[in-house]
C-alpha positions as CSV (number, residue, x, y, z in Angstrom):
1,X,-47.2,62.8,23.5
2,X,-43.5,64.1,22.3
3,X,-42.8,67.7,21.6
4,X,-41.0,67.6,18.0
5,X,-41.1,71.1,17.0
6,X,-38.1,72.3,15.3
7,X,-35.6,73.7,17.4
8,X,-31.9,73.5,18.3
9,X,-30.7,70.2,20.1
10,X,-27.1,69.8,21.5
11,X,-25.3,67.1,22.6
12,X,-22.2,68.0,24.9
13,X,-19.2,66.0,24.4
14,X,-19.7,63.3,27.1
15,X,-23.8,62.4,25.5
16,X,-22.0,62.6,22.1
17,X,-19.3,59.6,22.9
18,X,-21.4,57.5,24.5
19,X,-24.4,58.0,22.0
20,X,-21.5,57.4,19.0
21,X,-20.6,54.1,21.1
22,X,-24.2,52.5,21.0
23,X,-25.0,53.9,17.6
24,X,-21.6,51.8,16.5
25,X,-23.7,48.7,17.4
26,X,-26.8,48.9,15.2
27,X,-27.7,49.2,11.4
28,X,-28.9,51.9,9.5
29,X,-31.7,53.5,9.9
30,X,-32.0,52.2,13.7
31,X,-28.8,54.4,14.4
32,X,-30.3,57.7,13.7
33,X,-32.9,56.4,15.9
34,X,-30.4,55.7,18.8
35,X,-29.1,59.3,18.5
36,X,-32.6,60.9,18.5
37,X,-33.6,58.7,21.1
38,X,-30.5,60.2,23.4
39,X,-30.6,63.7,22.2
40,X,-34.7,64.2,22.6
41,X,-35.6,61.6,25.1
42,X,-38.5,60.9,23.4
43,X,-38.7,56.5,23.3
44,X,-37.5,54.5,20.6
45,X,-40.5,52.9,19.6
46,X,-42.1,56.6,19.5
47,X,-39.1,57.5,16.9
48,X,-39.5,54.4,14.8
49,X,-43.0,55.8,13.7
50,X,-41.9,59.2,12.4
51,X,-42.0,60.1,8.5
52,X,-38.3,60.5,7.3
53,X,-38.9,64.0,7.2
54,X,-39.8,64.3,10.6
55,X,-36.9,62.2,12.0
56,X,-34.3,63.9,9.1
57,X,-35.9,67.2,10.7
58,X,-35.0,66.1,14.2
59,X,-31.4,64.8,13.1
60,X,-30.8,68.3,11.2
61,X,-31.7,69.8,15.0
62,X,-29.2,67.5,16.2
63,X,-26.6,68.9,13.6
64,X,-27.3,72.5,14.5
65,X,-27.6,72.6,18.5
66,X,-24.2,70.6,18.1
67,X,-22.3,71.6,15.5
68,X,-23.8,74.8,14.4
69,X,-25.6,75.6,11.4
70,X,-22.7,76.1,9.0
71,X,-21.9,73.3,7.3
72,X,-18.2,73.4,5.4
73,X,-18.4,71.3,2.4
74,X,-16.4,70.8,-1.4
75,X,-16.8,68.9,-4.2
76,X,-15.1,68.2,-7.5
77,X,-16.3,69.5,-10.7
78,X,-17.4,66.7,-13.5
79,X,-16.3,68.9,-16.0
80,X,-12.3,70.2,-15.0
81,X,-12.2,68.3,-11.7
């Protein structure tokens, strides 16, 4: 069995490219599982069977350990734009 507990998960630049390259090559939602799959090492089919919340909770790991945990965002208004 796979560790998933929430914590931190980086990807340095070189994992990040090539991950980015074979996650070009699939669909939605097996290309989240392609980046899980490099960034945890836990197998493919292993992913597949996780609740959304558990693989969102995984790719929000993946955003942090990254990225960091600020994320910079803006939207318009509907009322003034």
């Amino acid at each position: 069995m796979h560790d998933i507990s929430m914590h931190a998960i980086a990807l340095d630049d070189s994992r990040l490219l090539d991950t980015w390259d074979r996650a070009a090559t699939v669909e939605r939602p097996w290309r989240e599982l392609v980046l899980l799959e490099s960034a945890c090492g836990i197998p493919f089919e292993t992913l597949a069977h996780l609740s959304v919340g558990e693989r969102d909770r995984l790719l929000l790991a993946i955003r942090i350990g990254t990225f960091g945990a600020r994320l910079e965002c803006e939207t318009a208004c509907p009322t003034c734009n």
